[in-house]
Structures are given as C-alpha cells and as structure tokens.
N, C-alpha and C positions, 0 to 999 in steps of 0.2 A: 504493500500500500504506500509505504514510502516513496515509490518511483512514481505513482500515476500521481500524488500529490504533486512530485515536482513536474512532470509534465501535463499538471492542469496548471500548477501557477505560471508558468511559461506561455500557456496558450492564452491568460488573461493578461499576460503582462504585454501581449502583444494583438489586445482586441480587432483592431483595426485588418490587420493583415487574414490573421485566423478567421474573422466574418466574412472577409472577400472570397478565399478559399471556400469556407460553408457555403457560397452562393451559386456554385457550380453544381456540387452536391444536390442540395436545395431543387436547383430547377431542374437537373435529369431526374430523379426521384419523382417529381408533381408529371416529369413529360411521362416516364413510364406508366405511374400509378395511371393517370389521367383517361393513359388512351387505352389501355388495357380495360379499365372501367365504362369505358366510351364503346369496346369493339365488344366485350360481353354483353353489352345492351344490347346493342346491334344485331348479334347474334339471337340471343334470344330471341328480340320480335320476329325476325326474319324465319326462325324456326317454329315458331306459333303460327306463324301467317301460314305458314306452308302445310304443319299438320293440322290446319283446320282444312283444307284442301288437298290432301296428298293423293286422293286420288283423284285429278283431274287431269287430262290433256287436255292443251290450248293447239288451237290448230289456227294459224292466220297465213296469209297472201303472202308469197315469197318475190321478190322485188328482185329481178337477175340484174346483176350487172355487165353486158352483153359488150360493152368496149373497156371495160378495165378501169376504165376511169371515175372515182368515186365522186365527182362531180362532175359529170355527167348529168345532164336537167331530165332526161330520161329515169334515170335509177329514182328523182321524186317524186316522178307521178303516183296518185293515190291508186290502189290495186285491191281488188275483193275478189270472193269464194264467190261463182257460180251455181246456179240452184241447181247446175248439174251435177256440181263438184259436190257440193252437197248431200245430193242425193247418195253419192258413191261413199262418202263419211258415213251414210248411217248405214250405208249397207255393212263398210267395214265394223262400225263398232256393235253390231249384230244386235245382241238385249240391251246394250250398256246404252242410257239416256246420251243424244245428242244434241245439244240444242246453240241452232244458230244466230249471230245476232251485229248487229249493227252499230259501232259507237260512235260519234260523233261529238263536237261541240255545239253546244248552243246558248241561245241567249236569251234569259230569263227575267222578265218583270214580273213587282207584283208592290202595288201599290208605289209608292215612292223608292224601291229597290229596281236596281238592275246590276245584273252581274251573269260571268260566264260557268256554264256548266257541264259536268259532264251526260250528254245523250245518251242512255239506252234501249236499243230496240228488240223487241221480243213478240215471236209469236206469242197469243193471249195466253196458250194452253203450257207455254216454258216458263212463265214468268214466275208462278209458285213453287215450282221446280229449283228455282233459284233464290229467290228474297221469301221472306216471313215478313206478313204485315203485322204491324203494331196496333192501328186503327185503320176503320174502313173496309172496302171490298176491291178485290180484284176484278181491272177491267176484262169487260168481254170483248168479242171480236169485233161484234159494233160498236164499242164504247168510242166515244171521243173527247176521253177524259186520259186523266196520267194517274203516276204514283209518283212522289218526291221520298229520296233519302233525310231520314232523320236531322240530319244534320244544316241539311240544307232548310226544313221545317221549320228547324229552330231558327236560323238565321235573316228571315225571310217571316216568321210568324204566320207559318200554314199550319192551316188546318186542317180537317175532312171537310168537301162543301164548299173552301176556295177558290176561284177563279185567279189564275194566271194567266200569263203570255208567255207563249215558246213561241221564239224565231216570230214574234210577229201572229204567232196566230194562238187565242183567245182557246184555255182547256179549263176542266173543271179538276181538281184535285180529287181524288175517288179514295185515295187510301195514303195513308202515312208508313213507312217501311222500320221494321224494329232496326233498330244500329248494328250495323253489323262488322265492322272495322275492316282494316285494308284487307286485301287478300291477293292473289297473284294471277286469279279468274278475271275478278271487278269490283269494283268500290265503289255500290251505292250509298252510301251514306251522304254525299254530298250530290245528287245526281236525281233526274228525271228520268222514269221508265215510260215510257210508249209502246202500242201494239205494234207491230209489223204492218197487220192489216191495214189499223187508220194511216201509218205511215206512208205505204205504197200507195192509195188513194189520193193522199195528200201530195207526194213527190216521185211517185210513179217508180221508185228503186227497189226492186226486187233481189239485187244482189246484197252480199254479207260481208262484215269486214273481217269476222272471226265465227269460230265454232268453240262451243265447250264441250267436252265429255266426260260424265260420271261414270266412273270405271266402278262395275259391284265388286271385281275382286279383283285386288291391285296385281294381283300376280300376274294379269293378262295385260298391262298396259304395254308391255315392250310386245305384246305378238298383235294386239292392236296399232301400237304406233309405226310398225310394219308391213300391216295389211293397209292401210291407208296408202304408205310411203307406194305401196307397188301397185296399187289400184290408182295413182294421181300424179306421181314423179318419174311415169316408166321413162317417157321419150324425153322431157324435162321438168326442172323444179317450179312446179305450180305451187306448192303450200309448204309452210315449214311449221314442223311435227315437234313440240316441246312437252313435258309432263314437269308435274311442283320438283321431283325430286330434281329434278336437271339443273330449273331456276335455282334451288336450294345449294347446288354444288355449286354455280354458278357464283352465287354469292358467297358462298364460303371461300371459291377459290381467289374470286376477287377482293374479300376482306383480309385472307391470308397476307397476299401482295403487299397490300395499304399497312396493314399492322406490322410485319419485319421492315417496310422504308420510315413507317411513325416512331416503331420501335428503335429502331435506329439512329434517328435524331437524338432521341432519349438518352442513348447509350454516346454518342459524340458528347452531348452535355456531359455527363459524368467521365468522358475519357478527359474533355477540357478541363473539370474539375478536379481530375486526377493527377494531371499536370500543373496546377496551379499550388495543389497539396504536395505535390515532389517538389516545386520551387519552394514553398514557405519553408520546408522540412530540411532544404539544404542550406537556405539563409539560416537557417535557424543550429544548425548545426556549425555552421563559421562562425555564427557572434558565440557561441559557447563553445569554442574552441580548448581557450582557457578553462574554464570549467571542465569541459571532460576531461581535461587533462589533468586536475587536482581529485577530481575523482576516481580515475585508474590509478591517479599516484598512491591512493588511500585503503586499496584495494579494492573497487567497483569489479563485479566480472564484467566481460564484454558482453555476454547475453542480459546483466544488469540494464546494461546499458541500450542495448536495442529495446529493450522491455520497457525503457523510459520512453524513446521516441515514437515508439508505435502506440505507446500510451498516449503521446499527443496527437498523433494522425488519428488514433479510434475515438478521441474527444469530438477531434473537429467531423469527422463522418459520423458518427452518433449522432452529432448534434444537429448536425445541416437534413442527415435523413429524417429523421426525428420530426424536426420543422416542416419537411416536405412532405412526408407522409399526412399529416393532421390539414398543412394546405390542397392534399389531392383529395383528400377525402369529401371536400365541398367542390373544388373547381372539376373533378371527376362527374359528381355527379348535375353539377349544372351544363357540363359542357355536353353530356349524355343526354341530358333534359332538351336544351335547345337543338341538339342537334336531330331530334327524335321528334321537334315538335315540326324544325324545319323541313325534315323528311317527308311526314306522315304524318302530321297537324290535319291537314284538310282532309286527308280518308277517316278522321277520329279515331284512331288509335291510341291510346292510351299507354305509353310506354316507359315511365318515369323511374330510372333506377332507384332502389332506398337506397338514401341516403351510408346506413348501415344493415349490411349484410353478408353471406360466406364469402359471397364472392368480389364484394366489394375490399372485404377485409384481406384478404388473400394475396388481393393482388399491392396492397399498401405494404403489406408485412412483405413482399420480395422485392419491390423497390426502395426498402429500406434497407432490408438485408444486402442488396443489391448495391445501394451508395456506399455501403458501411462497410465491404468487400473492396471495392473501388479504392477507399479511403487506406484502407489498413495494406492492400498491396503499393499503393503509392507510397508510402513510408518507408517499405522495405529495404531500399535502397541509400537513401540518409541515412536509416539505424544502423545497419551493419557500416555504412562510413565512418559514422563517430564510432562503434564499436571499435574499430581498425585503427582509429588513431595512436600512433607511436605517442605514449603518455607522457615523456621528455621534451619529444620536440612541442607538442601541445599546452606544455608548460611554458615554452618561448614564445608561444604565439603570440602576435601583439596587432 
C-alpha cells in the first residue's frame, strides 16, 4: 500500500497533466460503451420486427440494369407485377395466402391539416388478412371509403365517420386500424388503406407494385421462393424474391460492418489515450529520476518499483474509465433513443433502451475494463525504465 500511496500522490501532484491523459480514456470508453448500446438496440428492434413476420416473402419488380450504367434514367423508371405475373405467384405459392398490392404516396387533408402519406392498396377481401381494426368496419368492394393507421388518426384527429381528402378526392373514414409498428411487409400505422377495386375505377391501374406471402410453414419458403424464381425469371429477371430472414441477415451483416468501423474509432481514442499515458509516465519518470535513484539506493526492488508506476497508470485508467462509463450510460442511451426515434419514429415503434439493464450494463463494464487494460499496458514500458535505472548514476541526475 505504501507504493500506490506514493503513486497516487504523484498523480495529484500533477492534476493538470494526469486529467488531460484521463480525457483520452474518458472519450474511447463513452465511444465504445455508446455505440455498443446504440447497435444492441438496433438489433433488437430489427429482430422483433422480423419475428413478428418471419414468415413472409416480399416479392416486388426487378428494375434491370441493361447498359451498366447506374445512372442511367432508364434503371428509374417506376416498374410493377402484372396480373399475369400475378396470377403465376399464386399458383407458385399453392395454399400459402398471397396477397397483392399497391403502395404509393399521397396527399392527405382533413380539416386544417395537410400532409404526405403512405398509400395502400388492397383487394377488399386481403385487407383483414393483413391489418386488425381497432374501430369500425372493413371496406367492401363497393365501399368508397378508406381505413387510416393509428397513428396517422391520432395526428390528424380521425375518427370513425370522418371525411377526408386523398389526392384530391373526398373519402369517408370506415375504420381506424389497431397500431401495429414497423414491420418489413408494411407500416400502416401512419398510412391510408384503399380497395383495389374503388382504386382501378378511380385510376384505371390494374397493375401491382408488390406481392406479400404468408408462408403456413416456414420450412417451405426456400422451395416457394424457387418455384416463383422459375415460373417468372426463366428467360429474365422480372421480380426479385426476398423473405424476413434474408432482410434480417441483411441487416445484421450491414450492422456488423458499421459496429467494427464505430468500434474502431473507439479503440483509436483509447490507443490516443494510451499514448498520451506512455508520454505522462515517461515525463514522469525523468522528473523522479532522482528519487528513484534514492530509493534503489535504500533498497526498493525493481519490481517495487514498477508496482509504483503502474500504480499510477491504473489510477489514471481507473479513473478516466470510471468517469466514462457513468457518462455512457446516459449518452448511450439517448443517442439509442434519438436514433431509434429518427429511424422509426413515424412507423410508431416504440424502441427506447432502459436506461439500466444486462445488457446495457455489460457493455459499460468492458469499456471500462477495456480503458483500464489500455491504461495499465501503456505504463509498462516507463515502469520497467525506472525499474532499470542504474541507482548511482540516478543519484547524479540533475
């Protein structure tokens, strides 16, 4: 205890320096903790969204690129499923519900409100197939009324019995939709649902811009996403064939990427850190030149002596991670917060890390452990120097 005494009073004897060092520390610790707590959110929703829908294939309009060129004004043109192609989807997906449909934007009044939303169109008879109504009733094939997402309701103060304006033309609100958050299908919670039928009446478009299919048992989505592929893509790629799991890997392998280059940064701060702590540690070992050298004169061992300096490196990493970890713990979970509201705010998703939790905690406790590693190998190299000092000539030092 004697040693870490004098390599704590050295480290206040010299605040200024010793905080600057902590600030390296400090800030890879909060970058690690932060974003570690930021991609475990991430994760989660994105794993929730998915096994609320895992068994679905998404099947939409594959856009070729015929001159190579990705700008190319060709490759933008809008592109849809034909009621032929159609037809061939439900042959492939035999019992398994298919149901086609049309998304769009549009543009929404209702009273003193206007704003843009998301369209969708549906046969009368898929619409329950897909949404739960909260209030109201589902349109029929003659209806010439809609359904609004929850959210949009709220926004907007609809009701059952409402009249609105889509694109201009005057509906009656028929039913309100329970909430049902993002998903990788569709997200009406903020959105207008429409018949097909009054649709094609209204706009004369019989074509689709997407297909969804409810797979009974998932074991068959890869000999499903197959028999499409070869009933639709023989001669060329008319539709591109995706299921949740795909999206899910998808995302996993694109969060991987983003988390080793954030992680990353992370770990630069604490290498800067760690060279900021080898320079204080070698100053620090020249002004007490003298001094080590009355203390091997007195009989100090050299591992005495290492054991003092790395007492001061595990002070100053202690203390800085320490600091970081209690700062990641809040800026973690707000930067999870906003980032989750700016994602997926508008599908009403509800995604807000606690504050405290396993896995919040976890990852605080190894970007402490983490700086405090950093800290104590940056030392290594000062202690064993002053250890090494010839205790004679370190008595002349001046």
């Amino acid at each position: 205890m004697v040693f870490f005494r004098i390599a704590l009073r050295n480290v206040k004897r010299h605040k200024m320096r010793s905080s600057l060092a902590a600030v390296g520390i400090i800030i890879g610790v909060i970058a690690i903790a932060s974003l570690g707590i930021l991609g475990s959110s991430l994760t989660t929703l994105m794993t929730g969204m998915v096994s609320d829908v895992s068994d679905t294939i998404l099947i939409s309009p594959h856009i070729a690129i015929s001159s190579g060129d990705p700008f190319d004004p060709r490759n933008q043109l809008a592109s849809t499923i034909s009621k032929k192609d159609i037809a061939e989807i439900i042959k492939a997906a035999g019992q398994n519900r298919a149901v086609p449909m049309i998304q769009a934007t549009a543009k929404v009044k209702s009273g003193d409100k206007t704003g843009f939303v998301i369209m969708y169109v549906l046969k009368s008879e898929d619409i329950p197939y897909l949404m739960d109504l909260e209030s109201g009733q589902y349109p029929r094939t003659t209806s010439s009324g809609c359904l609004v997402g929850r959210l949009l309701a709220d926004d907007h103060d609809l009701n059952t019995g409402n009249r609105i304006s889509v694109d201009g033309t005057d509906l009656r609100v028929l039913g309100i939709l329970e909430e049902r958050g993002m998903g990788v299908d569709i997200n009406p919670d903020y959105a207008v649902i429409i018949t097909h039928e009054w649709y094609s009446r209204q706009y004369g478009q019989e074509e689709f811009s997407k297909v969804i299919i409810r797979v009974q048992d998932t074991s068959e989505i890869d000999s499903i996403e197959s028999a499409i592929d070869a009933r639709l893509n023989r001669k060329k790629e008319i539709v591109d064939i995706t299921d949740s799991h795909e999206l899910l890997q998808l995302f996993y392998d694109t969060y991987n990427a983003m988390n080793v280059f954030l992680l990353g940064i992370g770990a630069v701060a604490l290498f800067v850190s760690a060279v900021s702590i080898l320079n204080v540690m070698i100053i620090s070992v020249t002004e007490r030149t003298k001094e080590i050298g009355v203390m091997r004169g007195i009989g100090t061992k050299r591992s005495e002596v290492i054991r003092m300096f790395l007492y001061e490196a595990l002070i100053i990493g202690v203390g800085g991670s320490i600091i970081g970890g209690i700062v990641s713990l809040f800026t973690g979970y707000y930067i999870s917060k906003s980032a989750n509201e700016a994602l997926f705010g508008m599908a009403g998703v509800s995604t807000a890390t606690p504050l405290i939790s396993t896995t919040v905690l976890s990852y605080i406790i190894f970007a402490i452990l983490f700086g405090t590693l950093t800290s104590v190998l940056a030392g290594l190299y000062p202690a064993w120097k002053a250890a090494n000092l010839n205790p004679i000539e370190a008595l002349r030092y001046e």
